[in-house]
Every structure is written in structure tokens, then in C-alpha cells.
ChimeraX commands (.cxc) that place a marker at each C-alpha (Angstrom):
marker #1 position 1.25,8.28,-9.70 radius 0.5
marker #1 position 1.76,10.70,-7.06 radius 0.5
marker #1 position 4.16,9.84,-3.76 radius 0.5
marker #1 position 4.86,11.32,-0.75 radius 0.5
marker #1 position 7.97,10.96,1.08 radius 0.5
marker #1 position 8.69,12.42,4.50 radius 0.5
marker #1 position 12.13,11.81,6.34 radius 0.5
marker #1 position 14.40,14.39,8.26 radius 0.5
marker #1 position 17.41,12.75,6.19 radius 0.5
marker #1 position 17.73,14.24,2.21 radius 0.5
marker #1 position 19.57,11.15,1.41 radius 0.5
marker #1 position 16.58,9.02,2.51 radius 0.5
marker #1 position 14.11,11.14,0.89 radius 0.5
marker #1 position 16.54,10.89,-2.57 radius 0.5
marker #1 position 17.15,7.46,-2.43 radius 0.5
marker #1 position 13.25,6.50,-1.66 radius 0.5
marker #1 position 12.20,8.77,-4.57 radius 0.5
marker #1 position 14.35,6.84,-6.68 radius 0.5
marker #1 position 13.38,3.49,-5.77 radius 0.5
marker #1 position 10.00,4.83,-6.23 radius 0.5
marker #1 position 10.65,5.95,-10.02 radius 0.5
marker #1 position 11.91,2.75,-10.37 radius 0.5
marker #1 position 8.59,1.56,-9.74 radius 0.5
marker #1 position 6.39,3.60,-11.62 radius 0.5
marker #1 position 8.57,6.01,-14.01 radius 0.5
marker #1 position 5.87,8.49,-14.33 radius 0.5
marker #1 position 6.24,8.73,-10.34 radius 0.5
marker #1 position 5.43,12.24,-9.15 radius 0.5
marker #1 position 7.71,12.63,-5.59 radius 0.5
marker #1 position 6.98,15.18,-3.36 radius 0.5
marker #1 position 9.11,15.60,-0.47 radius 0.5
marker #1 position 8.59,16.32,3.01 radius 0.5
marker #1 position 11.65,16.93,5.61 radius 0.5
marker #1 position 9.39,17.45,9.26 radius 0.5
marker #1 position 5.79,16.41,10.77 radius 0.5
marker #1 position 4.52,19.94,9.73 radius 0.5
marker #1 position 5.76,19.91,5.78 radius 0.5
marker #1 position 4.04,16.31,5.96 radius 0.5
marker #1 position 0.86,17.54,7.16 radius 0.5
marker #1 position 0.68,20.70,4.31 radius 0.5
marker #1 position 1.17,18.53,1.78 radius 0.5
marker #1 position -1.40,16.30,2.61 radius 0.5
marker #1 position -3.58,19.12,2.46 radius 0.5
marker #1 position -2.87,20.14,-0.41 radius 0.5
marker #1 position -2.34,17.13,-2.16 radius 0.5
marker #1 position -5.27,14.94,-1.72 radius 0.5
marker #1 position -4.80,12.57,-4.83 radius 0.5
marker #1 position -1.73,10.99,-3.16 radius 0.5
marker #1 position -1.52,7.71,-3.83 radius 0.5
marker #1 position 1.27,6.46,-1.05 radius 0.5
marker #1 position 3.05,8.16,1.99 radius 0.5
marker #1 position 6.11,6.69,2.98 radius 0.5
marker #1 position 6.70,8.33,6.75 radius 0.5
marker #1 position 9.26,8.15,8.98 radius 0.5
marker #1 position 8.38,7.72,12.93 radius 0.5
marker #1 position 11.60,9.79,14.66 radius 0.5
marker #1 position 11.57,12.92,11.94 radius 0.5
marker #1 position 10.73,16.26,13.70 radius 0.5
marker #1 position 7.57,17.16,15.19 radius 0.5
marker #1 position 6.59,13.59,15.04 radius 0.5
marker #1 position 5.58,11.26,18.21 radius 0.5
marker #1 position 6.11,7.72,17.74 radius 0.5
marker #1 position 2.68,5.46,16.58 radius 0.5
marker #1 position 1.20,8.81,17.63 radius 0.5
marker #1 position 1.81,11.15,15.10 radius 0.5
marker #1 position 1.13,7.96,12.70 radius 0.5
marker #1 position -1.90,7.55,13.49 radius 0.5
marker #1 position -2.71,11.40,13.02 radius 0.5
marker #1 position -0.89,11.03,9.31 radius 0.5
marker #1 position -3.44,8.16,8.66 radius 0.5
marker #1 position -6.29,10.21,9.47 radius 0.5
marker #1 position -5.77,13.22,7.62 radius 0.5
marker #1 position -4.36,11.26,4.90 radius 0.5
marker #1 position -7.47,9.20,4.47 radius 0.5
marker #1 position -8.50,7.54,1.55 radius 0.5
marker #1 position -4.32,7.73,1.19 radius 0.5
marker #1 position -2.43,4.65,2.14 radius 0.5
marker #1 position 0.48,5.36,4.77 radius 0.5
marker #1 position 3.21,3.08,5.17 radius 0.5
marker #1 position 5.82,3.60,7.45 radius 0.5
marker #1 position 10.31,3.44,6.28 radius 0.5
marker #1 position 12.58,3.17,9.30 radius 0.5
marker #1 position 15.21,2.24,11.02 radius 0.5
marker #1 position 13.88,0.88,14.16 radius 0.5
marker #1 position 13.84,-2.81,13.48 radius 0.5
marker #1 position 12.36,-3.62,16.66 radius 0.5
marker #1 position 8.73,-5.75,16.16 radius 0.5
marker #1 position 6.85,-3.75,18.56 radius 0.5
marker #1 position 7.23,-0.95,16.49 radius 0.5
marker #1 position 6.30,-2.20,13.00 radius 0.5
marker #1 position 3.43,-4.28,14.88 radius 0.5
marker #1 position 1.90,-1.18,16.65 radius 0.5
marker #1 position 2.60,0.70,13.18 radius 0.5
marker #1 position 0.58,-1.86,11.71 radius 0.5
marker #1 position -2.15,-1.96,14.36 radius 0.5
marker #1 position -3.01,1.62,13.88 radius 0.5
marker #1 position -3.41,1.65,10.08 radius 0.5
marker #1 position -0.17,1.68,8.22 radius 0.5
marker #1 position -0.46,-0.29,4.98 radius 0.5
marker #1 position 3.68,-1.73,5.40 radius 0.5
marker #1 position 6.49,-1.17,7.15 radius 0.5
marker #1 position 9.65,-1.29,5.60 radius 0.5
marker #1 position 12.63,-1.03,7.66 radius 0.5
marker #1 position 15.35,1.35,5.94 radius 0.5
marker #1 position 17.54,-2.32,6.15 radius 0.5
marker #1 position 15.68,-3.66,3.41 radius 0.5
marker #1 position 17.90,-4.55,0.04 radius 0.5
marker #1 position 16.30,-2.30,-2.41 radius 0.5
marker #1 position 14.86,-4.92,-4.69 radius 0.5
marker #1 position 12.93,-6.29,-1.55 radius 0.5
marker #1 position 11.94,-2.41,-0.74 radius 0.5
marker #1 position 10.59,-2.39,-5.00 radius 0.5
marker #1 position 8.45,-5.66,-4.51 radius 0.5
marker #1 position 7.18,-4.24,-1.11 radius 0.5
marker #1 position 6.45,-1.02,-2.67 radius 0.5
marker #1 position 4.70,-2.63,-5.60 radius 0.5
marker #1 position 2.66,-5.12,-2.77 radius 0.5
marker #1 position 1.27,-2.29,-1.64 radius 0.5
marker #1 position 0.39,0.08,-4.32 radius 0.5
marker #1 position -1.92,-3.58,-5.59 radius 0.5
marker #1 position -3.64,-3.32,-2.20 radius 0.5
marker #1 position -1.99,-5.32,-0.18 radius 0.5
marker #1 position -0.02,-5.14,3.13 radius 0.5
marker #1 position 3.96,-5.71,3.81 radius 0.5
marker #1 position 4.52,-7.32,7.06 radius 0.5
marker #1 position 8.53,-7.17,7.90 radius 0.5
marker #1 position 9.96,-10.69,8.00 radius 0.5
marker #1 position 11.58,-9.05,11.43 radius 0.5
marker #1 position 7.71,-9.08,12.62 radius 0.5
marker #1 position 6.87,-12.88,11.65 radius 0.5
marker #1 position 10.36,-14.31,12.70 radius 0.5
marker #1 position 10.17,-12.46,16.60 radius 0.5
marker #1 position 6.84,-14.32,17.05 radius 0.5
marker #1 position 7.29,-17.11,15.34 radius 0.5
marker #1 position 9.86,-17.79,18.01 radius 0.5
marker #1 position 7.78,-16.86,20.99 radius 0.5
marker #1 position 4.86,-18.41,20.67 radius 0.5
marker #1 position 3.74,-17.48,24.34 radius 0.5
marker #1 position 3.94,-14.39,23.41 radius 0.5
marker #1 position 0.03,-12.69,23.92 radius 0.5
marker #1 position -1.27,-9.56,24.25 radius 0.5
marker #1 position -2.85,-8.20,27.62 radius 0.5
marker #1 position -6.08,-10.13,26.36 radius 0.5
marker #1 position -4.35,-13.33,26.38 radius 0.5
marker #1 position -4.57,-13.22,22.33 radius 0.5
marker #1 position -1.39,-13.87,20.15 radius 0.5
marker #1 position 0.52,-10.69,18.95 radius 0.5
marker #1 position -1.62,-10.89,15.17 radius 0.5
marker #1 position -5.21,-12.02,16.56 radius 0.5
marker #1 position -6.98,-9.21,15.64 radius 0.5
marker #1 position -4.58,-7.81,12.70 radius 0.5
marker #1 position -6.70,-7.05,9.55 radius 0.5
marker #1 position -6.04,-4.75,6.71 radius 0.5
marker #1 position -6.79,-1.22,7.33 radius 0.5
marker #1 position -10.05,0.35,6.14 radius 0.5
marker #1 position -8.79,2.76,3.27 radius 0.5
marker #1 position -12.43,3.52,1.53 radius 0.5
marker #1 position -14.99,0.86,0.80 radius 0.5
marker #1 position -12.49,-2.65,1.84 radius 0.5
marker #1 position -13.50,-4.86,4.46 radius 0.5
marker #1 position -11.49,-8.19,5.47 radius 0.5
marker #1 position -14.74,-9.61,6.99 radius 0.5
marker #1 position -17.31,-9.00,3.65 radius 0.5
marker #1 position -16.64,-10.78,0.62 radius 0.5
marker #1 position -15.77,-8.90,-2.14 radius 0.5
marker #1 position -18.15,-10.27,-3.97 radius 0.5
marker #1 position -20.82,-8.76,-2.22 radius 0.5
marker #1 position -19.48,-4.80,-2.90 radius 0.5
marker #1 position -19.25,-2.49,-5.78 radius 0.5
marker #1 position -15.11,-3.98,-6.85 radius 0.5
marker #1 position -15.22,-0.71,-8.48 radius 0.5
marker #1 position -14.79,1.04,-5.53 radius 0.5
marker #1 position -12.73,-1.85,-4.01 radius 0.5
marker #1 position -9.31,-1.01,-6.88 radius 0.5
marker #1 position -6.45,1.16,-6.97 radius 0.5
marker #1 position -6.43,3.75,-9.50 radius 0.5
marker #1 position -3.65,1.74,-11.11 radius 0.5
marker #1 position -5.55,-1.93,-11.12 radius 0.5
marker #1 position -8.71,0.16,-12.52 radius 0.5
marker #1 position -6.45,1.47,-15.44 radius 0.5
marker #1 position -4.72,-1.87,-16.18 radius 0.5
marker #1 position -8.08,-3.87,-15.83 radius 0.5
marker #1 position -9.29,-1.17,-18.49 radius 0.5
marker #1 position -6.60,-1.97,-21.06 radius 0.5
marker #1 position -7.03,-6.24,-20.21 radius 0.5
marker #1 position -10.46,-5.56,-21.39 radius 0.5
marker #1 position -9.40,-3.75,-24.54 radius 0.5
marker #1 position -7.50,-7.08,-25.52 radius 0.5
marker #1 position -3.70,-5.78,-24.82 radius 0.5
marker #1 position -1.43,-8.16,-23.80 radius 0.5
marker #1 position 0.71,-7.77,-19.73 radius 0.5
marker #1 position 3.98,-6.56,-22.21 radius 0.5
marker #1 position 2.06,-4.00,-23.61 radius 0.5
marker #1 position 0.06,-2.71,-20.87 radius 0.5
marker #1 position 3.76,-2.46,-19.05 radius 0.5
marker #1 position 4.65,-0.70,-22.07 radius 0.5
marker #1 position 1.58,1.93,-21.68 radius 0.5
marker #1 position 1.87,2.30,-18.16 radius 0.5
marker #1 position 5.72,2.25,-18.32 radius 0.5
marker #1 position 6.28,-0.19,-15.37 radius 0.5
marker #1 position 7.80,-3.60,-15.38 radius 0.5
marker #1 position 5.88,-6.35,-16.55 radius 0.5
marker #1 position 6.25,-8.26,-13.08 radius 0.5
marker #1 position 4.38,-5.17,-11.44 radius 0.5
marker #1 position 1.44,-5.57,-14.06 radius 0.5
marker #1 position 1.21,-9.23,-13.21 radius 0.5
marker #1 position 0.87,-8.19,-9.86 radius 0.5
marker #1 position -2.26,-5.90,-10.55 radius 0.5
marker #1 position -3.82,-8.62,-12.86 radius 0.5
marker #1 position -3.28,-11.17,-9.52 radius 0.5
marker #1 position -5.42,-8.53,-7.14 radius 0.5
marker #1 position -7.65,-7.83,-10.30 radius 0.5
marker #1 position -8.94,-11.49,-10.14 radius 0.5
marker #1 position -9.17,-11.52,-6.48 radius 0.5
marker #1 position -11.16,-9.01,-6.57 radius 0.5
marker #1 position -13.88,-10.26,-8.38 radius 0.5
marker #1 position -13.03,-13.48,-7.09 radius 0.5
marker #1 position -11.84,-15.26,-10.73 radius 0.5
marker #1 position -9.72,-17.27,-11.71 radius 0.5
marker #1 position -9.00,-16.30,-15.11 radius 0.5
marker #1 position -8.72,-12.78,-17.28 radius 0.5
marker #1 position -11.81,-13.61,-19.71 radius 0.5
marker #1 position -13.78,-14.19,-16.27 radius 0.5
marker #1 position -12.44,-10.97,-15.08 radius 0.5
marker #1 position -13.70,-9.37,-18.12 radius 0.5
marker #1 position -16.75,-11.29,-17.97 radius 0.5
marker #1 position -17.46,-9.85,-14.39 radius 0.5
marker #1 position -16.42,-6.24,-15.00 radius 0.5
marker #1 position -19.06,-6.22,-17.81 radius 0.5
marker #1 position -21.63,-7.36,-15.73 radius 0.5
marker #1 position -20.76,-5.36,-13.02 radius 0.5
marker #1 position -20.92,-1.90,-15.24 radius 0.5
marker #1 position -24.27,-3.17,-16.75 radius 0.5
marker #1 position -25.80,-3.15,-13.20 radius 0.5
marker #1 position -24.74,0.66,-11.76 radius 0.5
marker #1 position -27.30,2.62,-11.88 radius 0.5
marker #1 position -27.63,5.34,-14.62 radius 0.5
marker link #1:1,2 radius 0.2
marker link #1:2,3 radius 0.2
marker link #1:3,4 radius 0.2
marker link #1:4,5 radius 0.2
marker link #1:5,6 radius 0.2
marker link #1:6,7 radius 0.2
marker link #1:7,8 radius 0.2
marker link #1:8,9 radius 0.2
marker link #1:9,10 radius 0.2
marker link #1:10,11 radius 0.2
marker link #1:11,12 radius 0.2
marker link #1:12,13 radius 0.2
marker link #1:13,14 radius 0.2
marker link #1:14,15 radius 0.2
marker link #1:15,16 radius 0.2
marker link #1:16,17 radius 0.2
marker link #1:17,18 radius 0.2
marker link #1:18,19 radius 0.2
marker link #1:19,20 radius 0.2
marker link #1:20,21 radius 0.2
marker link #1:21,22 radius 0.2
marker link #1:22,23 radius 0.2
marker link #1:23,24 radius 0.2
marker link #1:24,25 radius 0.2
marker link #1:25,26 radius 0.2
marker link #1:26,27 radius 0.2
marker link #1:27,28 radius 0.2
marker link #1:28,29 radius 0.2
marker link #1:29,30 radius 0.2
marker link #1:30,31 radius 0.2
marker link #1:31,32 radius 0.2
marker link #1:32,33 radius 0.2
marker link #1:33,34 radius 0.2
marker link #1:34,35 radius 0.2
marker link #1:35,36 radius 0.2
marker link #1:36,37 radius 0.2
marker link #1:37,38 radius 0.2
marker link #1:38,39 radius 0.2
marker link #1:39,40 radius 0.2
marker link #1:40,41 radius 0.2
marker link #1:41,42 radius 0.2
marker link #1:42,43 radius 0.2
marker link #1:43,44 radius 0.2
marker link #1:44,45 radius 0.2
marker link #1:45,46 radius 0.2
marker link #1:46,47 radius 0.2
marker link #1:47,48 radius 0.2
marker link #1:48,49 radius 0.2
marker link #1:49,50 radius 0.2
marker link #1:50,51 radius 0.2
marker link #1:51,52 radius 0.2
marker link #1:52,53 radius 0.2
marker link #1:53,54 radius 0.2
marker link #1:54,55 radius 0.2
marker link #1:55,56 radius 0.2
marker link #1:56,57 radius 0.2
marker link #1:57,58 radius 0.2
marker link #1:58,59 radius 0.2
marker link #1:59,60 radius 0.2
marker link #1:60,61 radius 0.2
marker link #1:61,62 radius 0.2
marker link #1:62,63 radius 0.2
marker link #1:63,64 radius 0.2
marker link #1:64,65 radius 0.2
marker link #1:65,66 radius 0.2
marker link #1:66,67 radius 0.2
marker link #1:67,68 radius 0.2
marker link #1:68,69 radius 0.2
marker link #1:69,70 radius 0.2
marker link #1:70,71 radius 0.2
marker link #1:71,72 radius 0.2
marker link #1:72,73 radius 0.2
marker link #1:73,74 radius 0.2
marker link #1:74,75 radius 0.2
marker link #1:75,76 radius 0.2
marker link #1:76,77 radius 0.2
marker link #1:77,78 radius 0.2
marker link #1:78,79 radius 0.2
marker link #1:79,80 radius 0.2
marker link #1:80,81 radius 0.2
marker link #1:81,82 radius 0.2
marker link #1:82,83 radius 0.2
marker link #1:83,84 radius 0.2
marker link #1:84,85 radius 0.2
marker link #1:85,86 radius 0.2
marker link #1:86,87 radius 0.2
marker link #1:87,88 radius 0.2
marker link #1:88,89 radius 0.2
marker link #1:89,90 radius 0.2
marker link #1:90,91 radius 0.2
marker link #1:91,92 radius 0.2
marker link #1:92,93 radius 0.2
marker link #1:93,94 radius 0.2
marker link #1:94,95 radius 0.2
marker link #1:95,96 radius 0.2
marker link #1:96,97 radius 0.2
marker link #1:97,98 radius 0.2
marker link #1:98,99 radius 0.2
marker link #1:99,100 radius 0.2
marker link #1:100,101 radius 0.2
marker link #1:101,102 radius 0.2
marker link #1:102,103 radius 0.2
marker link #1:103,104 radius 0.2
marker link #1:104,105 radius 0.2
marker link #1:105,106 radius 0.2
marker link #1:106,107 radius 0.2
marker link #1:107,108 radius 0.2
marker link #1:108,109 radius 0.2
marker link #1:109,110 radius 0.2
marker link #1:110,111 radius 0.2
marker link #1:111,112 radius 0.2
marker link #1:112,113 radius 0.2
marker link #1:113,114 radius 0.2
marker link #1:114,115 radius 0.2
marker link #1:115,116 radius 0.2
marker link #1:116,117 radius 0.2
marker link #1:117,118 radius 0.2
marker link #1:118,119 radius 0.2
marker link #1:119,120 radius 0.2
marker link #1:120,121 radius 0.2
marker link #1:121,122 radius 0.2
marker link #1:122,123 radius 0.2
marker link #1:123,124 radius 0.2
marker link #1:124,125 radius 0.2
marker link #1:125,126 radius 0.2
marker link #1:126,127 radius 0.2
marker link #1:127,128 radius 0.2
marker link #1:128,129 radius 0.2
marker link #1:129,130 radius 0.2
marker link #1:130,131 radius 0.2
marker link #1:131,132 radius 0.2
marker link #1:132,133 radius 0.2
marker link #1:133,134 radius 0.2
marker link #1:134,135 radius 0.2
marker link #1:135,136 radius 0.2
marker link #1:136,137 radius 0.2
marker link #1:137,138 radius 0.2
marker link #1:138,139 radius 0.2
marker link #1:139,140 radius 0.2
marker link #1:140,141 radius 0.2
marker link #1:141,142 radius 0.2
marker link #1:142,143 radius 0.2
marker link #1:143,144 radius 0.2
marker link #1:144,145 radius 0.2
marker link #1:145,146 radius 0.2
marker link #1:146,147 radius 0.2
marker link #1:147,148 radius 0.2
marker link #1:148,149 radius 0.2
marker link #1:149,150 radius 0.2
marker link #1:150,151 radius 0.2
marker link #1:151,152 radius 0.2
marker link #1:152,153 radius 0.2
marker link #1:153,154 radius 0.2
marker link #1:154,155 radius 0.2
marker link #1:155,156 radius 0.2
marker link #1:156,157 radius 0.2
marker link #1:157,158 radius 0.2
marker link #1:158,159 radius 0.2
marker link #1:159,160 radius 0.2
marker link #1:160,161 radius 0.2
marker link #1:161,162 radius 0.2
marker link #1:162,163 radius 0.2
marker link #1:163,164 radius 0.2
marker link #1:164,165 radius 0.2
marker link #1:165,166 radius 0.2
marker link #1:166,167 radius 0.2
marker link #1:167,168 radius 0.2
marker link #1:168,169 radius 0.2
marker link #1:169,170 radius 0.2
marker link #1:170,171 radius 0.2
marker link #1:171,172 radius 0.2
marker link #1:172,173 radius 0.2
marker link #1:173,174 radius 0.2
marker link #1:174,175 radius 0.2
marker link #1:175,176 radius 0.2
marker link #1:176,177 radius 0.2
marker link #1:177,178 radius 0.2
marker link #1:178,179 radius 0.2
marker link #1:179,180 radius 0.2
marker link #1:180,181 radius 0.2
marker link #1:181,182 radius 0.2
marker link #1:182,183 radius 0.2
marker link #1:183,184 radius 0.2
marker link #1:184,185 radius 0.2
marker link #1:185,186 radius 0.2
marker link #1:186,187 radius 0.2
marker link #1:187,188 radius 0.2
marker link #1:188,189 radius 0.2
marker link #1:189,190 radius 0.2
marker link #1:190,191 radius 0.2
marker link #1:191,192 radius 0.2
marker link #1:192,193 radius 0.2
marker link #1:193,194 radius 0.2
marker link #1:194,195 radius 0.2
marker link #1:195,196 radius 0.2
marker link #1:196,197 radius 0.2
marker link #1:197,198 radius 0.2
marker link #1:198,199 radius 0.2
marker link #1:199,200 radius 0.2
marker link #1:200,201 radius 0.2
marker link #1:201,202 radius 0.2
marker link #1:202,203 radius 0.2
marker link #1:203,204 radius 0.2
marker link #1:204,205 radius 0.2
marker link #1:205,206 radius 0.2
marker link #1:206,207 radius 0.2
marker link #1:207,208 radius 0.2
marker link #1:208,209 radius 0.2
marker link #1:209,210 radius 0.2
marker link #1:210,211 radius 0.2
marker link #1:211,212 radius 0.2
marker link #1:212,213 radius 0.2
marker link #1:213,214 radius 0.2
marker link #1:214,215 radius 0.2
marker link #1:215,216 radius 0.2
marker link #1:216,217 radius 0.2
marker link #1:217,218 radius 0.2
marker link #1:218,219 radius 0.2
marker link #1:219,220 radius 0.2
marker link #1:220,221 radius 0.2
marker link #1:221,222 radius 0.2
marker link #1:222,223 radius 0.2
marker link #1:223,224 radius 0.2
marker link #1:224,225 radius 0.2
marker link #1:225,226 radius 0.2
marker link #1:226,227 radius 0.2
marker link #1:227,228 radius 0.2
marker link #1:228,229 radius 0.2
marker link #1:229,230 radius 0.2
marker link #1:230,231 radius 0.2
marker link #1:231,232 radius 0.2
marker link #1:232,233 radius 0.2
marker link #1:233,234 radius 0.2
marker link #1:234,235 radius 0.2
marker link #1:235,236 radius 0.2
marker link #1:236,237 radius 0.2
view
């Protein structure tokens, strides 16, 4: 898989690329130290899977220049790593796209499982977020609607929170990653050995094989199987 880090700070960038590796040893890192090295990369790499971005490098503007890495980083998920803990921040980061943030805080076993929520599609919402208003319930927007009324997961190709699943092409609704391990579950090999193939940790393939089903709505891997066959008999030749 191919990552993206971008943060002013080397030791930030090193110590991200090697919780990343940790994730996925065939991790490719590329490194970005400024808004404008972030940008060129994204042109020239558009098979990223993940940007990791941080809001107060150079050249950057806040939620701003966030939003602008979303767009030209599109289908790409963007998450945001930082140091500003404060819940308006990782809210409004959230609110404009970003698939997580992870504030730089975070022990780095909780920064692997967040990193590995992600890369299975889904989205890491900072306790920091949940605890601030969880404890101010009055809190509301200036539409009188509480902070996470209108939250849903970013658009980042074919997803939508509001259509069933069911009712799309899945194909189009998997990572890269979920679409190779839900190749090698229907070639019979077992979650040890497809962590062996892949080389990541067994936990992470469980993880895949949890969205897998979700996605075509299952409850089991033979039923997953089941549907992915179906599914390929009915695309059109």
C-alpha cells in the first residue's frame, strides 16, 4: 500500500511512517514536509491509498487547506494527525471530509487500530470529540442541531450512508485491500494465511473480513462468498 505523510516535523513524519509499516509491512511512505510538497505528490501519486496531514505545517490554513487536500486527493482518503486536541477542530476536520483524526497524543497501539479502522473503510472519531459533548449536551449548532446531527461518512467514490449497500455494485463499495483479502477467502485460505500473504497481522485481516460482510450485508464467510459469486455473475460482459 502506498501512504502519504505530510508534517513540518521529520520526527513526526519518521515515527508515522513507522507506525504505518507496522501496519502493512509492504507500506510504501512518501513524505511530504509543507502544503506545496503535499499537493505535488498528490499529483503525481494518484494510487494513494491514505494521507495523514497535518493542519499548522507551512502553507497550510486551518480546515481550509483540508478541505483543498480532500479535493484534489479524491478518491484518496485524508485523515488528519495533530496536536490540537481541541473538539472543534477534529469536529470541523471531520465535517469537511477527513476520514479520522488522530491527535499526535494517541499511544501508538491506539494510533495502529485507528490506522487499520480506516484503511477497512471506516471513520476514527477522537474519544476527545465524544467525551466534550457527551458532557454538554446543550451544546447545538447555529441550527439548533446537536454538534453530530448531520455527521456522515465522507463520499470517497461510490459510498453512501443513506443507500443500502445492498442496493450498489459492493465492488465498487471495497478498499483495494478488502477486495484482495475477500479474493483469497474465496480461494479457501484461512485469516493466518491470508495475514501471512498480505504480511499484516491477523487482527487487521479480521478487521477486513468484519467490513467484507457488512458490505454485502452477511453474516457469515460462505454467505460472503455466496454473494460475491452472484454479484460477478450479474456485471455485464
Amino acid at each position: 500500500m502506498k501512504f502519504l505523510v505530510a508534517d513540518d516535523h521529520p520526527l513526526v513524519r519518521k515515527a508515522l511512517s513507522i507506525t504505518l509499516e507496522k501496519v502493512d509491512c509492504t507500506a510504501s511512505v512518501l513524505q511530504a514536509a509543507d502544503m506545496t510538497e503535499l499537493l505535488g505528490h498528490l499529483g503525481a501519486h494518484p494510487d494513494i491509498d491514505l494521507i495523514l496531514m497535518d493542519l499548522t505545517m507551512p502553507g497550510t490554513s486551518g480546515i481550509g487547506s483540508l478541505e483543498q487536500a480532500i479535493n484534489h486527493a479524491a478518491p484518496s482518503p485524508v485523515a488528519v494527525v495533530s496536536a490540537d486536541e481541541r473538539p472543534e477542530t477534529a469536529l470541523g476536520s471531520l465535517r469537511v471530509g477527513a476520514v479520522g483524526y488522530l491527535p499526535k497524543s494517541l499511544p501508538e497501539d491506539v494510533m495502529r487500530a485507528a490506522l487499520t479502522l480506516i484503511l477497512s473503510g471506516g471513520t476514527y472519531i477522537p474519544p476527545l470529540v465524544l467525551s466534550a459533548y457527551r458532557t454538554t449536551p446543550s451544546s447545538s449548532t447555529e441550527h439548533g442541531q446537536r454538534p453530530f446531527a448531520g455527521y456522515s461518512k465522507p463520499d470517497h467514490g461510490n459510498f453512501s450512508s443513506s443507500t443500502p449497500l445492498v442496493e450498489q455494485g459492493r465492488a465498487t463499495t471495497l478498499t483495494p485491500r478488502q477486495a484482495e483479502v475477500l479474493e483469497l477467502v474465496i480461494e479457501g485460505y484461512s485469516n493466518r494465511e491470508i495475514s501471512e500473504i498480505l504480511c499484516v497481522a491477523e487482527s487487521t485481516v479480521k478487521v477486513h473480513i468484519t467490513a467484507i460482510l457488512k458490505a454485502y450485508a452477511v453474516s457469515s464467510r460462505a454467505k460472503a462468498i455466496y454473494a460475491a459469486r452472484r454479484e460477478a455473475e450479474q456485471v455485464p460482459s
